[in-house]
MMTF fields as JSON, N, C-alpha, C and O atoms, coordinates in Angstrom:
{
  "mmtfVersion": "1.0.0",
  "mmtfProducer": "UNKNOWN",
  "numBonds": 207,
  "numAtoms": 208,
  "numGroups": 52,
  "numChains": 1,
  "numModels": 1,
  "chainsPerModel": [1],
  "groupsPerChain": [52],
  "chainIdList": ["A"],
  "bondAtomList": [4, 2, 8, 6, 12, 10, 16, 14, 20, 18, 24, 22, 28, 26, 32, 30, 36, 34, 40, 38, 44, 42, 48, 46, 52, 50, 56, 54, 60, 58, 64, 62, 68, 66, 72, 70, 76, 74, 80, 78, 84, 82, 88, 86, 92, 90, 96, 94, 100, 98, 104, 102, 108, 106, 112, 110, 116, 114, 120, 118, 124, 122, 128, 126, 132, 130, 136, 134, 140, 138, 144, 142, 148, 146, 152, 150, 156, 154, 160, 158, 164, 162, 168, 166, 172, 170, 176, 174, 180, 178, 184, 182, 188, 186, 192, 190, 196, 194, 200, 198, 204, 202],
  "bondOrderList": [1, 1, 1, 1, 1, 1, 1, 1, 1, 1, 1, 1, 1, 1, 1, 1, 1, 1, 1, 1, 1, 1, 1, 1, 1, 1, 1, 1, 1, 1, 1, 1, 1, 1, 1, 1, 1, 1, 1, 1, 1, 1, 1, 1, 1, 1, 1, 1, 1, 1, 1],
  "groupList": [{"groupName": "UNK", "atomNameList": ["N", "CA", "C", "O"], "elementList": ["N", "C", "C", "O"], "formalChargeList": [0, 0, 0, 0], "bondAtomList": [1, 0, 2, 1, 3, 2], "bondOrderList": [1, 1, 2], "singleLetterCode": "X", "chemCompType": "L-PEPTIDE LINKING"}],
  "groupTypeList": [0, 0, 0, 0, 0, 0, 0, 0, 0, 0, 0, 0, 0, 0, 0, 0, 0, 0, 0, 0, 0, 0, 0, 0, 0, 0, 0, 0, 0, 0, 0, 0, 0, 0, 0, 0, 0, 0, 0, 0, 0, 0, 0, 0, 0, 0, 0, 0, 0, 0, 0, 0],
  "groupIdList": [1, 2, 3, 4, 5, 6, 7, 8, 9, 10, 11, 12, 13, 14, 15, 16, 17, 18, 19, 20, 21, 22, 23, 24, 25, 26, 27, 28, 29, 30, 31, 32, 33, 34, 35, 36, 37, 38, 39, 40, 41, 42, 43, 44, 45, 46, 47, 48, 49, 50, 51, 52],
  "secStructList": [7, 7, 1, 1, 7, 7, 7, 7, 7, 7, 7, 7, 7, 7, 1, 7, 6, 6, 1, 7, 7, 7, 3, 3, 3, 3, 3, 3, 3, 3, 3, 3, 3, 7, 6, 6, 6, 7, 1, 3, 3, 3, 3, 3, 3, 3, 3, 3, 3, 7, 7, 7],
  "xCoordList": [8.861, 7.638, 6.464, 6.443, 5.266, 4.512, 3.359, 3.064, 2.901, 1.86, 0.487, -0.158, 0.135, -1.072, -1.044, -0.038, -2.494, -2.286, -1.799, -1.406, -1.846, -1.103, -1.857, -2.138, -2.687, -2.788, -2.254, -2.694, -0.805, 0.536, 1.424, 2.04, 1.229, 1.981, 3.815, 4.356, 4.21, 5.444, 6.066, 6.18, 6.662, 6.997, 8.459, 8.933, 9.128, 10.748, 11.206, 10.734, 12.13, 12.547, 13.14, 14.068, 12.676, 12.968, 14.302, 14.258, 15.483, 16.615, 17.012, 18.046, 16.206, 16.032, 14.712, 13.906, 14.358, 13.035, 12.421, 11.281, 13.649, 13.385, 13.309, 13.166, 13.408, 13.351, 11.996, 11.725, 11.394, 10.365, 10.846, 11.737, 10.04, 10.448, 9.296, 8.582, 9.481, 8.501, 8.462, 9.381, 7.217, 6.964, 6.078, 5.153, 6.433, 5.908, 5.7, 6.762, 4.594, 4.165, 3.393, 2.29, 3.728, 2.93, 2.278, 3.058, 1.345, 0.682, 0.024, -0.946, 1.116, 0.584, -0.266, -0.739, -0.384, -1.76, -2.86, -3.245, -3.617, -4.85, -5.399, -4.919, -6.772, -7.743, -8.97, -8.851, -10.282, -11.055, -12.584, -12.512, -13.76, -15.005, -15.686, -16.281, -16.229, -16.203, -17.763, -18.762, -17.944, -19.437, -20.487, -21.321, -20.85, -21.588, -21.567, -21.978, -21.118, -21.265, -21.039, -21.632, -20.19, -20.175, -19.135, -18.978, -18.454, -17.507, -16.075, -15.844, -15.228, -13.941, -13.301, -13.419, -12.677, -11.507, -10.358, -10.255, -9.3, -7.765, -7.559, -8.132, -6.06, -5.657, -4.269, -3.908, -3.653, -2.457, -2.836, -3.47, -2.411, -2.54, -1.124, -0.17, -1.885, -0.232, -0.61, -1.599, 0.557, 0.577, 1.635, 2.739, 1.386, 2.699, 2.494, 2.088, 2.817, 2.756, 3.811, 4.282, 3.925, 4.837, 4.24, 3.668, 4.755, 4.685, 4.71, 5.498, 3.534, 4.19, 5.096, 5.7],
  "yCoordList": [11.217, 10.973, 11.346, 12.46, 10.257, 10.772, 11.942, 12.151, 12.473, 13.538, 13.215, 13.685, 12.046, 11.59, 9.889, 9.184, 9.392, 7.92, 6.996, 7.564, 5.445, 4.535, 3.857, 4.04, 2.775, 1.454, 0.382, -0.665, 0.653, 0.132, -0.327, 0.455, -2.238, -2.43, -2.822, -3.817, -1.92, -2.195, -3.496, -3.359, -4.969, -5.842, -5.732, -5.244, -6.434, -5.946, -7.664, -8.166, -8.621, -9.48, -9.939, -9.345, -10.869, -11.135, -12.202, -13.106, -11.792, -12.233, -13.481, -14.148, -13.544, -14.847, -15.317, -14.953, -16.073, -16.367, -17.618, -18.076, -17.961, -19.164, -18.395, -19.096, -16.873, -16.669, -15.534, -14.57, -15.805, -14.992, -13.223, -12.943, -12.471, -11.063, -11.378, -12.356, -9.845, -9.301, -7.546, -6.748, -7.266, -5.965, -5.229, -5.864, -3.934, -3.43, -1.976, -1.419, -1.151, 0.167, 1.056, 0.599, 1.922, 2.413, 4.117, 5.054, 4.237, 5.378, 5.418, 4.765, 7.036, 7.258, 8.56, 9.243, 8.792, 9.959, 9.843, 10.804, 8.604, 8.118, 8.773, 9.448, 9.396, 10.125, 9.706, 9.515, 9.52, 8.69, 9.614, 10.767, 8.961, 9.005, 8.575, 8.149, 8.272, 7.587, 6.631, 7.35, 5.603, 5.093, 5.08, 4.508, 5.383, 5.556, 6.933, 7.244, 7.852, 9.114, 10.103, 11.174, 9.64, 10.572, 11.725, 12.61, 11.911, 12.939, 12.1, 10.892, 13.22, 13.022, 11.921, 12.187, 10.741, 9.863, 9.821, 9.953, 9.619, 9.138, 7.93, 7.36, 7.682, 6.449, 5.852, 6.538, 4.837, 4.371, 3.063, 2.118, 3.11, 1.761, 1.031, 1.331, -0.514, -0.803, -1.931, -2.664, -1.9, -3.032, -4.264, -4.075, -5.259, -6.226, -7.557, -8.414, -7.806, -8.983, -9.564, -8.858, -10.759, -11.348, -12.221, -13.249, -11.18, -11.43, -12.8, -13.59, -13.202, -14.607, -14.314, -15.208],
  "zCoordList": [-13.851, -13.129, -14.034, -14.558, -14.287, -14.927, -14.654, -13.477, -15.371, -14.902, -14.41, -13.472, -15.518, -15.131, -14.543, -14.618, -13.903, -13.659, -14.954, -15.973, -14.861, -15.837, -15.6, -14.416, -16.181, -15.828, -15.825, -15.352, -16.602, -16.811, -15.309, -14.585, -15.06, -13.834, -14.107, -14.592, -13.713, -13.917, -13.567, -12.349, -13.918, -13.339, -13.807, -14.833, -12.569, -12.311, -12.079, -11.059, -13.002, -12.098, -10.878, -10.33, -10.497, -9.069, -9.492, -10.327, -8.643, -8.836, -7.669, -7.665, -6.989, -6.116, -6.214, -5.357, -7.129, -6.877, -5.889, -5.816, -5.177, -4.246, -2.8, -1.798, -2.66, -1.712, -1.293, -2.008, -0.269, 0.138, 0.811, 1.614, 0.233, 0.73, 1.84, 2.066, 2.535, 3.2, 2.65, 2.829, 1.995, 1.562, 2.922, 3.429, 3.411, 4.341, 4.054, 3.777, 4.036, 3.972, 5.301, 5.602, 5.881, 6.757, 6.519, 6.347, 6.534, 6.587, 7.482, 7.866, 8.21, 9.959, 9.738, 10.647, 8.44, 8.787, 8.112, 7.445, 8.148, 7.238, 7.374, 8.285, 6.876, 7.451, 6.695, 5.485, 7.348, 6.853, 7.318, 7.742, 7.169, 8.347, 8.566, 7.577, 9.685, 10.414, 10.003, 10.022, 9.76, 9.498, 10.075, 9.374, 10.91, 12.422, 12.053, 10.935, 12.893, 12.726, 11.511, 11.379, 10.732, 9.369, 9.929, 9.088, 11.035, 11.492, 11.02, 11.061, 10.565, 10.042, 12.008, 13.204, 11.198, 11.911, 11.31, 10.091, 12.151, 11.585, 12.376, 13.305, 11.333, 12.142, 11.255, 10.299, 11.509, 11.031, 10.122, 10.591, 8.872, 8.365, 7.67, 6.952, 8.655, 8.284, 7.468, 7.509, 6.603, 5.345, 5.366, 4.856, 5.825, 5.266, 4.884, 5.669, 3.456, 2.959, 1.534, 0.642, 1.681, 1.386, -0.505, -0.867, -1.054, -2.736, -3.036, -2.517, -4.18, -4.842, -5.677, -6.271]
}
């Protein structure tokens, strides 16, 4: 694991390339604030999309 960031994107072949994935990530403890008020918000963000 490296220590510091990379700007290095790792690309991995895709061994079916005729077939579509679905990539999905969830982060259930976002924490953000809020634009209007400037007081700390949370919330869930969900990710899913399907790679060219």
């Amino acid at each position: 694991m490296p220590t510091k960031p990379s700007k290095t994107l790792e690309v991995v072949p895709n061994p079916h390339p005729d077939r579509d994935y679905e990539v999905s990530m969830t982060a259930p403890e976002f924490t953000c604030l809020c634009p209007m008020t400037g007081q700390p918000d949370f919330a869930t963000i969900r990710i899913r999309y399907v790679p060219d």
